[in-house]
N, C-alpha and C positions, 0 to 999 in steps of 0.2 A: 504494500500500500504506500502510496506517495499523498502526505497529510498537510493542509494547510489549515490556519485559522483567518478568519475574518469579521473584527469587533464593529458595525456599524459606529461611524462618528468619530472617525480619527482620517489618518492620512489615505488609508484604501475604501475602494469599491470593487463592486463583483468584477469589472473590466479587468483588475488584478491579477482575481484567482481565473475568469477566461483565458487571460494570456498563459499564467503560469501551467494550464492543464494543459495549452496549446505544447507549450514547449514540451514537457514531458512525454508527449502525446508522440513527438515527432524523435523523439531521443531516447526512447524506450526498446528502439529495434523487436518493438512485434512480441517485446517480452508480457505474459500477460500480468495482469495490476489494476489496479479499482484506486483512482484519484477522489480523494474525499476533503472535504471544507468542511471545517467546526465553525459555522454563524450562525447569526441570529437573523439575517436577513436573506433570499433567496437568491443562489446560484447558479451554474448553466451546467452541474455536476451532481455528483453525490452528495447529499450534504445530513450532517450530523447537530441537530440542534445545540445551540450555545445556549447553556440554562443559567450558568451564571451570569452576575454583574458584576464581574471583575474588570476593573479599568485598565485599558490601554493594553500594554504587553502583558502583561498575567493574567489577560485572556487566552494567554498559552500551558496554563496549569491545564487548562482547562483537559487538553488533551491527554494528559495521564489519568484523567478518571475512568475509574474500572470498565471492562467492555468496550475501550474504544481502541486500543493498542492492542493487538493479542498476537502479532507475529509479525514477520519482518516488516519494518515499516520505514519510512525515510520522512522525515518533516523540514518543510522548506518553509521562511518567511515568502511574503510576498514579494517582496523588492529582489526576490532570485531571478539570475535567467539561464536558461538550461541552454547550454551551446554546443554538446556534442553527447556522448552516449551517455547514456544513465543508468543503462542496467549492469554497471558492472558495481553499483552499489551492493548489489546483492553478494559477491564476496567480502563482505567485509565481517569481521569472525568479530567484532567486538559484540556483548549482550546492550550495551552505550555507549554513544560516542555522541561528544561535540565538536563545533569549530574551536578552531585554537583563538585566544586572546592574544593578540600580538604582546604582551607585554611578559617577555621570556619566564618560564619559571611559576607562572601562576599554576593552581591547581585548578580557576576558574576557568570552564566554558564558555563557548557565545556560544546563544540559541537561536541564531538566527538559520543553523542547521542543524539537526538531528538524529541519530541513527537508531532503532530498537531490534532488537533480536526476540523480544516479548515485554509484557507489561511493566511497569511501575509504582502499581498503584498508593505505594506509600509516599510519593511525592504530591500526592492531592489530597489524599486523605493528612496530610502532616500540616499545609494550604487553608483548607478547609474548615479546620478545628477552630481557625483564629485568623482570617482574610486579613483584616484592619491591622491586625499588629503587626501582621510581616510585612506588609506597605510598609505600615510606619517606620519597620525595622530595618528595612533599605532604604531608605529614604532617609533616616539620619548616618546611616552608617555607609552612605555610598563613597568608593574612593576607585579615582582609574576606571576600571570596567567592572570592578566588582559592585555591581547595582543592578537594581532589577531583579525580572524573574531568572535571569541566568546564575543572579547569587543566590538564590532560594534555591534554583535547581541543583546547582554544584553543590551547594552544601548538605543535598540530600545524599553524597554520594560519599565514601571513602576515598576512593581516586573516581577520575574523568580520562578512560581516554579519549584520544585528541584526531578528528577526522584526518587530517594530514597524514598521520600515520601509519592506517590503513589505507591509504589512496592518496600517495604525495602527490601535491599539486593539479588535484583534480575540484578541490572545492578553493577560489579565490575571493580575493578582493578588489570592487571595482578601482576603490579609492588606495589605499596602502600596496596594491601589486601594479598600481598604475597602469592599470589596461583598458583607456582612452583610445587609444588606437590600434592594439588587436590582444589577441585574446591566445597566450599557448597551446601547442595541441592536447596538451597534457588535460587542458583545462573545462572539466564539462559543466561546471555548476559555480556564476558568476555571481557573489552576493554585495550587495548597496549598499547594506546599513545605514542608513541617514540620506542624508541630502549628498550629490540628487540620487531622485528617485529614478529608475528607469523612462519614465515618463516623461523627466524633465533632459534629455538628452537626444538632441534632435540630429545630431551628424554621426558620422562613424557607424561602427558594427551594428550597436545596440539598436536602432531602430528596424535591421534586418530580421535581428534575431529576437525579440519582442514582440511577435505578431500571435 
């Protein structure tokens, strides 16, 4: 399964997750897979109701509650773009894996991609018990990258490993690998993170491969 989430009333709309299924769609070489969206509003896919009201990015707890992860599964942000194959996800032997935090050394993940080999489920139910505090709880205690739901999620783990690792240089950055002007062969899965968005990028590759 290849999983996204989409919270109405922030920076995406369905247009988003159409593209992002598009890509998958095209980069998946015939491998078969069931693309699913966790929202609350209606998309041109499979979609999985978003029942909480967790704001902004930890509307991505959302997707470790029970019964929605239950085998191999890949989760992409929105702001991904898929630019070459993607089934070779399917090798990767890690039970979790995140993006690496550029900042060397950390034990924290980015969630802006994801990997499962099966469920979670004690990272929602641990979310759950107490929503408001752990806002609050990164939210005074943010430093660097470790903020967010990516510090609630790493710290549900003992170690993280680190997508790079299983698939060097196949998951990048649009911004930090500087690839404005093209894209490695190595490289099948291009992530955002912030500004800009895919959207706001009108010359070069990305308007090709964004469709």
């Amino acid at each position: 399964m290849v999983l996204c989430v989409l919270r109405s009333g922030g920076d995406f709309d369905p247009d988003y997750v159409h593209r992002l299924r598009n890509g998958v769609e095209r980069h998946m070489r015939g491998k078969p897979h069931r693309f699913v969206c966790i929202s609350d509003v209606p998309v041109d896919c499979e979609r999985i109701e978003l029942t909480e009201n967790y704001p902004g990015w930890w509307s991505k707890i959302s997707m470790f509650r029970p019964g929605i992860i239950t085998g191999d599964t890949l989760y992409l942000d929105l702001d991904s773009v898929v630019v070459n194959r993607l089934d070779l996800v399917m090798n990767i032997q890690f039970d979790f894996a995140m993006l690496s935090i550029l900042d060397g050394g950390q034990k924290i993940g980015n969630s802006g991609a994801m990997w499962f080999r099966k469920p979670f489920p004690h990272v929602y139910e641990k979310f759950a018990e107490k929503p408001e505090y752990w806002i609050k709880h990164h939210q005074d205690n943010a430093h660097d990258r470790y903020m967010g739901d990516q510090a609630f999620i790493s710290d549900c783990f003992d170690h993280i490993p680190k997508l790079h690792h299983a698939l060097p240089g196949f998951f990048l950055s649009y911004k930090y690998n500087k690839l404005q002007d093209r894209v490695p062969e190595s490289c099948s899965v291009v992530c955002f993170g912030g500004k800009p968005r895919p959207r706001d990028v009108k010359t070069g590759w990305v308007p090709r491969a964004w469709v």
